[in-house]
C-alpha positions as CSV (number, residue, x, y, z in Angstrom):
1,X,53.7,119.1,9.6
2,X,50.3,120.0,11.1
3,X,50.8,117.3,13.7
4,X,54.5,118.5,14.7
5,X,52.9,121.5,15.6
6,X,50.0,120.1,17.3
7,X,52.3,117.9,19.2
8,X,54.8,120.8,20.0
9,X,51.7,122.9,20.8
10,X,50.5,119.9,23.6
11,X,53.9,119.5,25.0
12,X,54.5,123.7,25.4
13,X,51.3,123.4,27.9
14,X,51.9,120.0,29.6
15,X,55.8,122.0,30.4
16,X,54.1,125.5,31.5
17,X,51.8,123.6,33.6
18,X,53.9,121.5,35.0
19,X,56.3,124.7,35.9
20,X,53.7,126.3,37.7
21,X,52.2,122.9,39.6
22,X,55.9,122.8,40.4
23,X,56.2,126.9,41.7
24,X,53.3,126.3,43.4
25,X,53.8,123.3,45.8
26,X,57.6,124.0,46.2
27,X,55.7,127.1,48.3
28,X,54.3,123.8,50.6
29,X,57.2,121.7,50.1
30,X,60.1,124.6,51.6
31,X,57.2,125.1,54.5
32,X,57.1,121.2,55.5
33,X,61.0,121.1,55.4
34,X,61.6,123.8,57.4
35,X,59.0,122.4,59.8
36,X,60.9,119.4,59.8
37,X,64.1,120.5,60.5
38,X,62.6,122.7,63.0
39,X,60.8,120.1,64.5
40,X,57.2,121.9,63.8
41,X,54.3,120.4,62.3
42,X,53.9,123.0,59.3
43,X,50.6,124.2,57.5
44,X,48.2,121.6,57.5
45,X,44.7,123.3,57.8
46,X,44.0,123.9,54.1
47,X,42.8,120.3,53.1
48,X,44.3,117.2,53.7
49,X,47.7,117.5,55.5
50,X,47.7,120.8,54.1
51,X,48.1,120.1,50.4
52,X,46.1,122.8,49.4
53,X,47.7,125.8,50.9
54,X,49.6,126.5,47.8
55,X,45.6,127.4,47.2
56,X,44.8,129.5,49.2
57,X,48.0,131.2,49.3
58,X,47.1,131.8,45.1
59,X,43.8,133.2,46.1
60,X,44.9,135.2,48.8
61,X,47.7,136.7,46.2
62,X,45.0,137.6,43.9
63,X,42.5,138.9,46.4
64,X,44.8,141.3,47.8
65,X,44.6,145.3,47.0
66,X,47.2,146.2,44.4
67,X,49.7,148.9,45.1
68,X,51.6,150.8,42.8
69,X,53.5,153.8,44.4
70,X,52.8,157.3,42.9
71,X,56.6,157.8,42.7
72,X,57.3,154.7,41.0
73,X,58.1,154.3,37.0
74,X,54.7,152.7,36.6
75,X,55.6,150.8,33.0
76,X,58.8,149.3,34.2
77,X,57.3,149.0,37.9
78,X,55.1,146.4,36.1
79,X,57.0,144.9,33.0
80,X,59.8,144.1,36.4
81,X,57.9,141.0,37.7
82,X,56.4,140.0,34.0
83,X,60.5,139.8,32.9
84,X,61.5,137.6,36.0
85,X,58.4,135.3,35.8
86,X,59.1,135.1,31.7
87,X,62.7,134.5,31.5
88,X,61.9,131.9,34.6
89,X,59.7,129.7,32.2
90,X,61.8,130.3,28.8
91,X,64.4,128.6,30.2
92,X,62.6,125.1,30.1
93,X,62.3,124.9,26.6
94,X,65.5,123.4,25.5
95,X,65.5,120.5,28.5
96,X,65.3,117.3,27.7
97,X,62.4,116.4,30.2
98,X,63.1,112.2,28.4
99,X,63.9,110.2,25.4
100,X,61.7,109.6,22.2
101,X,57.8,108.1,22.4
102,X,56.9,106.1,19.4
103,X,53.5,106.4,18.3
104,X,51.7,105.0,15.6
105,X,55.3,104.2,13.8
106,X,56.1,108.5,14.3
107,X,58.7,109.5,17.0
108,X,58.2,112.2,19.2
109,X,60.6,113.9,21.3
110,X,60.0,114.9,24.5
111,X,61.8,118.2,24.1
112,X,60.4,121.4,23.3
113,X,63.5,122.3,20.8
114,X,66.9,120.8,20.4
115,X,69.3,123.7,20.1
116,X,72.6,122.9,18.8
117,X,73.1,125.5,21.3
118,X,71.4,124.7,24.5
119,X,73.4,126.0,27.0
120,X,74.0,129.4,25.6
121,X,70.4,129.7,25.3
122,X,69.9,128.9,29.0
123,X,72.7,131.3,29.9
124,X,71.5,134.1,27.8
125,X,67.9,133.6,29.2
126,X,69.1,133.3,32.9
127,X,71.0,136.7,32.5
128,X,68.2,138.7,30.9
129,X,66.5,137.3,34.3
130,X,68.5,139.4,36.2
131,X,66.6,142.4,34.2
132,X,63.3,141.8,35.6
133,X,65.2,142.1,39.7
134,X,67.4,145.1,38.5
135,X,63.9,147.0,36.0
136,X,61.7,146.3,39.5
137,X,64.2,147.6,42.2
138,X,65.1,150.6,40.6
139,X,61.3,151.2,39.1
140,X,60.3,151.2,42.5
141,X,61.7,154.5,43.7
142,X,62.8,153.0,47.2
143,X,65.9,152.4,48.5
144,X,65.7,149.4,49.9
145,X,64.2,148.1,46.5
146,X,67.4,149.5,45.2
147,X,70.0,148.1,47.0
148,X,68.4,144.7,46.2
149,X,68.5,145.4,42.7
150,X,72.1,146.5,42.9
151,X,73.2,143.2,44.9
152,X,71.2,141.1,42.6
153,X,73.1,142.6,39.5
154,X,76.9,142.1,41.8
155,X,76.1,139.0,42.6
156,X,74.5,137.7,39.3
157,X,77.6,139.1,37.7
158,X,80.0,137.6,40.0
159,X,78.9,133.8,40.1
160,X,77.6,133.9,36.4
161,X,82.0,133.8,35.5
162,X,82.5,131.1,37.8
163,X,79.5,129.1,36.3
164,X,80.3,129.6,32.9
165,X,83.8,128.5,33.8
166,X,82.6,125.2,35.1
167,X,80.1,124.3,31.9
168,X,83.3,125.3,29.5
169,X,85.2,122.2,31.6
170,X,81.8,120.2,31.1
171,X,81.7,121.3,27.3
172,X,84.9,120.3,26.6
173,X,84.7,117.0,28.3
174,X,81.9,116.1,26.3
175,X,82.7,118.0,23.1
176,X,79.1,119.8,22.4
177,X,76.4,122.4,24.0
178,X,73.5,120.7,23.1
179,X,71.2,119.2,26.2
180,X,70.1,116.6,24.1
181,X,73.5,115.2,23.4
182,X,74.8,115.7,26.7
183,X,72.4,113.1,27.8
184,X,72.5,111.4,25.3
185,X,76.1,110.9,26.0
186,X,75.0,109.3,29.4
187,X,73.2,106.6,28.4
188,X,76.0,104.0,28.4
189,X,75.0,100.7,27.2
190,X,73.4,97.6,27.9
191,X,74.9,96.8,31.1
192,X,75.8,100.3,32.2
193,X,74.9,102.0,35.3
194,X,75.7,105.8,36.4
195,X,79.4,105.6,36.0
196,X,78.5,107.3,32.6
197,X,77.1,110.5,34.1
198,X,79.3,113.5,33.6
199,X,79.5,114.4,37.7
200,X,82.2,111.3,37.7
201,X,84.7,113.0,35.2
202,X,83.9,116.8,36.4
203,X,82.9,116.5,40.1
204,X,84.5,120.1,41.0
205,X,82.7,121.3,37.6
206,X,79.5,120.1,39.4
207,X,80.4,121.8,42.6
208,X,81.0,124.8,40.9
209,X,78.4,125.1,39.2
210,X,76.1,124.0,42.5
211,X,77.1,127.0,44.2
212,X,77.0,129.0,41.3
213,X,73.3,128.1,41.0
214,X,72.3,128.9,44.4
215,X,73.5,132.4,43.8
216,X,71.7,132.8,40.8
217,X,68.4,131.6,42.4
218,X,69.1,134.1,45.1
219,X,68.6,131.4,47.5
220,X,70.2,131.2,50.8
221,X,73.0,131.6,52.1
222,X,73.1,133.3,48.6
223,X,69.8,135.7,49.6
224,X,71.5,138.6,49.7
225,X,69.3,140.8,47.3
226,X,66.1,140.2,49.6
227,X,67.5,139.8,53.1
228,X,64.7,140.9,55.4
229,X,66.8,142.0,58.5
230,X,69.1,144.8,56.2
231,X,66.4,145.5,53.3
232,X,62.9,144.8,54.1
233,X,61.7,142.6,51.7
234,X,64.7,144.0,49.0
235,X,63.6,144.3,45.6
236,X,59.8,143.6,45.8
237,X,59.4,145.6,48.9
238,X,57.0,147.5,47.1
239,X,55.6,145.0,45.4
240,X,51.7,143.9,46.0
241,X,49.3,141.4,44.7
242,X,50.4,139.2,41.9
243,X,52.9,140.8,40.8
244,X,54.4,139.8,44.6
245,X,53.6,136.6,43.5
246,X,55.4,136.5,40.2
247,X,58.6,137.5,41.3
248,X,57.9,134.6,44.4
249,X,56.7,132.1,41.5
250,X,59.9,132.9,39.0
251,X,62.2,132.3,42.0
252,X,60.9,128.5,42.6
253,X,60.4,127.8,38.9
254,X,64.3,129.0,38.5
255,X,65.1,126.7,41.5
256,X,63.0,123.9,39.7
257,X,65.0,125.3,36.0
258,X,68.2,125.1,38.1
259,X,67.5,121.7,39.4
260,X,66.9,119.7,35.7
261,X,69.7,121.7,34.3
262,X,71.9,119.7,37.1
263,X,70.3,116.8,36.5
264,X,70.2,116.9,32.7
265,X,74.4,118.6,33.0
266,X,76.1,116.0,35.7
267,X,73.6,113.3,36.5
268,X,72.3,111.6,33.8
269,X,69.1,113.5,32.6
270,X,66.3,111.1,32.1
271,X,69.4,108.3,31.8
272,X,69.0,105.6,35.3
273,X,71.0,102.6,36.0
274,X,70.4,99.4,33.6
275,X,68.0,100.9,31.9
276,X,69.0,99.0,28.9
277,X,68.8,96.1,30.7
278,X,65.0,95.9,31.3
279,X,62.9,93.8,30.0
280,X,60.5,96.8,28.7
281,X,59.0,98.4,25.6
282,X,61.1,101.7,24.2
283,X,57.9,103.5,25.4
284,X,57.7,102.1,28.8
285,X,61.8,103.2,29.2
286,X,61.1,106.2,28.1
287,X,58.2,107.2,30.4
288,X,60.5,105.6,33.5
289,X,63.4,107.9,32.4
290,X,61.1,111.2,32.6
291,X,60.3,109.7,35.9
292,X,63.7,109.7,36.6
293,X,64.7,113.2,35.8
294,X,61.9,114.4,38.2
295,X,63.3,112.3,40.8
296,X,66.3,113.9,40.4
297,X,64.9,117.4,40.4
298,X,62.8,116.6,43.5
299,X,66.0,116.1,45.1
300,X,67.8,118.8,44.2
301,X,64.4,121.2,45.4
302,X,65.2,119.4,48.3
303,X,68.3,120.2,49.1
304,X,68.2,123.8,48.2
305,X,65.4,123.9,50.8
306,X,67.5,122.1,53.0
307,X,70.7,123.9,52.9
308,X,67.8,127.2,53.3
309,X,67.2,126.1,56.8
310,X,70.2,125.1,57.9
311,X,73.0,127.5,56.5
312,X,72.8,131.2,57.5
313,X,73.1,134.1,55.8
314,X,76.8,135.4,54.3
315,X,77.8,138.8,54.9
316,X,78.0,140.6,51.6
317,X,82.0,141.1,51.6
318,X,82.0,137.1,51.9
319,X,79.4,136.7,49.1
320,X,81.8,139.1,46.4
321,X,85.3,137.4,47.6
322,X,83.8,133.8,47.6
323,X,82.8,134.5,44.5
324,X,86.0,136.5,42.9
325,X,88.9,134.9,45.0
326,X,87.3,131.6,45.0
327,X,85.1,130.2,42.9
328,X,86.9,131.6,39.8
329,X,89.9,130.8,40.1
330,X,88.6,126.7,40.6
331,X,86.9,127.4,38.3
332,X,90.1,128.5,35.8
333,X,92.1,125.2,37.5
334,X,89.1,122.9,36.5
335,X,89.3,123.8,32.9
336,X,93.3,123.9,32.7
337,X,93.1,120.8,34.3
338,X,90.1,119.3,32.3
339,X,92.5,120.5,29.2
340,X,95.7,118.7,30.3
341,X,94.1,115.6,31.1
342,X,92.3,115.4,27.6
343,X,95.6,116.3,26.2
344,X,97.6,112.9,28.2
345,X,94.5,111.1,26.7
346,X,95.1,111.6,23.3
């Protein structure tokens, strides 16, 4: 028992480290796509090529004065960032981040907890999230900061249906809410490759939910709760220091969140092609699969960087009725769909 918990212990820091390594060079990473795509050459002063402006952007966060307006709700002005930055990294705890290591005859999962009920834990985490924008906006005694807040809660509360519409499609296609089945259930067999990943049999779930996800990260064309040319800086526009920086850290570790839950939902998790079919040890496989799920998140950071820098901006009218006119009701047709096609199965 005392080495479960050790174990557990090890694996809770190797994660929250990992999250944070992560937060901080997706800061690099977003900078050297969008110098990419606008043919620039990006930062590359601090250190090698630049690698360690994530750095000295940390230092400079925590070297800077801290600000707290007089007319501000000082307790909530400061528990807004700590809820956004906590509910970012709780979220991580019931992903499968790979399969089972054998050591010394003992197994060990590589899964902080196995929740028979996974994804309502990451959908009751993501919407307290939306707490720590909504706590912070309206702590801050600015209107700008508050019209953020309001968007963020309109929009959270908009594409939250349309995602939970899409998973219920997903559930019932695979008949459980646990992560750990779900890929699990990917893994095919010897001889299999990924036409065992769910994105095959729910392709419009995973579009759904795609969208759905960019909204929820508040990423663009889905930035609507901090768009600088209407609000400033939106619901940190008051914000200083590190506590800046935490609400800038919980957004890439969501994105990062977002991007295993994807992986881990439609595309296999840890799962990759033949991997049954190598001649490995069960320790090697394993170690290849976690490679393979960070692959896959790397990705799917990428591409919410790319569509960043190459989408603009929707109005907010066309944010609300993509989200209520649209998404929803695919959403609705996936799972009616999803329903009567089980049902001809049977």
């Amino acid at each position: 028992m005392t080495d479960f918990f050790i174990y557990k212990a090890i694996l809770v820091v190797i994660i929250f480290s990992i999250m944070l390594l992560a937060a901080m060079y997706s800061t690099y990473l977003e900078r050297k796509v969008a110098a990419f795509i606008q043919d620039r050459i990006g930062p590359n002063r601090a250190g090698p090529f630049g690698l360690l402006q994530p750095l000295a952007d940390g230092v400079k966060m925590f070297m800077k004065e801290e600000i707290i307006p007089n007319v501000s709700n000082r307790a909530l002005f400061i528990a807004g960032p700590c809820i956004a930055m906590m509910t970012a990294i709780m979220a991580g705890v019931v992903i499968p981040w790979g399969g089972t290591l054998t050591i010394n005859g003992t197994h060990y999962s590589l899964q902080i907890a196995d929740l028979s009920f996974g994804i309502l834990y990451i959908f009751g985490i993501v919407s307290i999230g939306v707490y720590g924008i909504m706590i912070g906006g309206w702590a801050s005694n600015n209107k700008f900061s508050l019209l953020g807040a309001i968007r963020a809660s309109a929009q959270m509360i908009s594409y939250e249906i349309a995602m939970g519409l899409s998973i219920i499609a997903l559930v019932m296609t695979t008949g459980t809410l646990s992560l750990h089945e779900i890929a699990v259930q990917q893994a095919g067999g010897a001889g299999s490759d990924w036409n065992f990943w769910n994105v095959v049999y729910q392709p419009a779930g995973f579009l759904i939910f795609l969208i759905c996800a960019f909204a929820e990260c508040n990423r663009t064309p889905f930035d609507l709760p901090e768009s600088e040319t209407e609000l400033v800086g939106g619901y940190h526009t008051e914000y200083s220091s590190m506590k800046l920086g935490f609400y800038l850290f919980a957004e890439y570790i969501n994105m990062f969140v977002s991007s295993a839950v994807i992986a881990t939902l439609f595309f296999g998790g840890y799962n990759f092609p033949f991997m049954h079919d190598l001649p490995l040890g069960a320790n090697v496989i394993t170690i290849l699969g976690t490679v393979a799920l960070f692959l896959k998140i790397a990705f799917f950071i990428f591409f919410f960087m790319w569509i960043r820098w190459t989408l603009p901006r929707f109005r907010y009218d066309q944010l609300m009725n993509l989200g209520w006119k649209i998404l929803i009701p695919l959403a609705i047709a996936n799972v009616a769909i999803t329903g009567l096609v089980m049902i001809l199965n049977d």
